[in-house]
C-alpha positions in Angstrom: 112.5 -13.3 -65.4 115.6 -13.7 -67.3 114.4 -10.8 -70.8 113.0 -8.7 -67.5 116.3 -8.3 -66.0 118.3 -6.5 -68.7 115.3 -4.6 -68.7 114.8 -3.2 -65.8 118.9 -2.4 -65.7 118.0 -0.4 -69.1 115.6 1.1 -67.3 118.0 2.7 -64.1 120.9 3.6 -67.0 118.3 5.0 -68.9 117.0 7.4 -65.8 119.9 8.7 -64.4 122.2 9.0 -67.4 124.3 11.6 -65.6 125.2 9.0 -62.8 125.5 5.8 -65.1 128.0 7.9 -67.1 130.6 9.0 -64.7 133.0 7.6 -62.7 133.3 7.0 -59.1 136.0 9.8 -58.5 133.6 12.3 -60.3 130.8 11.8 -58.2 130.0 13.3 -54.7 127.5 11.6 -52.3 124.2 12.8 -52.3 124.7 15.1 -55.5 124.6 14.8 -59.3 126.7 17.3 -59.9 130.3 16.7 -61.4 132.7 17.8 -58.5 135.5 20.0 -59.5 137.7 19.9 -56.4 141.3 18.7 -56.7 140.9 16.4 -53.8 137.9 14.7 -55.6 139.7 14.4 -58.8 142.8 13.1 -57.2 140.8 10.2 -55.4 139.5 9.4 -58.7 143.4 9.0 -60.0 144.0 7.2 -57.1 141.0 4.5 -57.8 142.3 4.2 -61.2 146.0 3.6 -60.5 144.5 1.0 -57.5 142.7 -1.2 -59.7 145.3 -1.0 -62.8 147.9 -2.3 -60.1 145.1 -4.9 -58.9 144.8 -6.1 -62.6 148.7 -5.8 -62.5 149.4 -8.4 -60.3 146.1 -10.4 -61.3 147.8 -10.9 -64.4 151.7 -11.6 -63.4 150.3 -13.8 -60.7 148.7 -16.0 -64.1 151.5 -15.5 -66.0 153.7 -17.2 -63.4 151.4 -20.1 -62.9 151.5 -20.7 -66.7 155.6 -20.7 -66.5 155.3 -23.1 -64.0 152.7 -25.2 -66.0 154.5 -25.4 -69.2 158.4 -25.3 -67.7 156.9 -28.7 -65.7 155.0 -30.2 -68.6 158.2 -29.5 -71.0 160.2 -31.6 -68.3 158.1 -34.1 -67.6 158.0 -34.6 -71.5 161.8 -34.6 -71.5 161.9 -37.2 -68.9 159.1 -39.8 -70.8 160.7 -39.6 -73.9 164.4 -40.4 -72.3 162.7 -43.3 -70.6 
């Protein structure tokens, strides 16, 4: 079950390579064809600034946990070797 899997998602990518290869703002629903019309194209902007801001504060949310971590570790350090 676990070889067929990768398989079978081969398979799908393989079929409809026009679909697998573009992106959610190029695609209309119910068609294959690439949509040209600036509302379509500016939804797709719009997805991609949405998830790089997503990732955005994903990441500054982790990088101010490990501040925290090390700023607390570095005192509690400070305070065991004082002792």
């Amino acid at each position: 079950m676990t070889r067929s899997l990768p398989s079978i998602l081969a398979l799908v990518l393989l079929a409809f390579p026009r679909l697998a290869s573009a992106c959610v703002g190029c695609r209309e629903p119910g068609s294959d064809t690439v949509a040209s019309e600036p509302q379509t194209v500016m939804a797709g902007f719009g997805f991609s600034w949405g998830v790089l801001i997503m990732l955005g504060c994903v990441m500054a949310i982790v990088a101010g946990l490990v501040v925290l971590i090390c700023t607390t570790v570095a005192r509690v350090d400070r305070a065991h070797r004082s002792s």
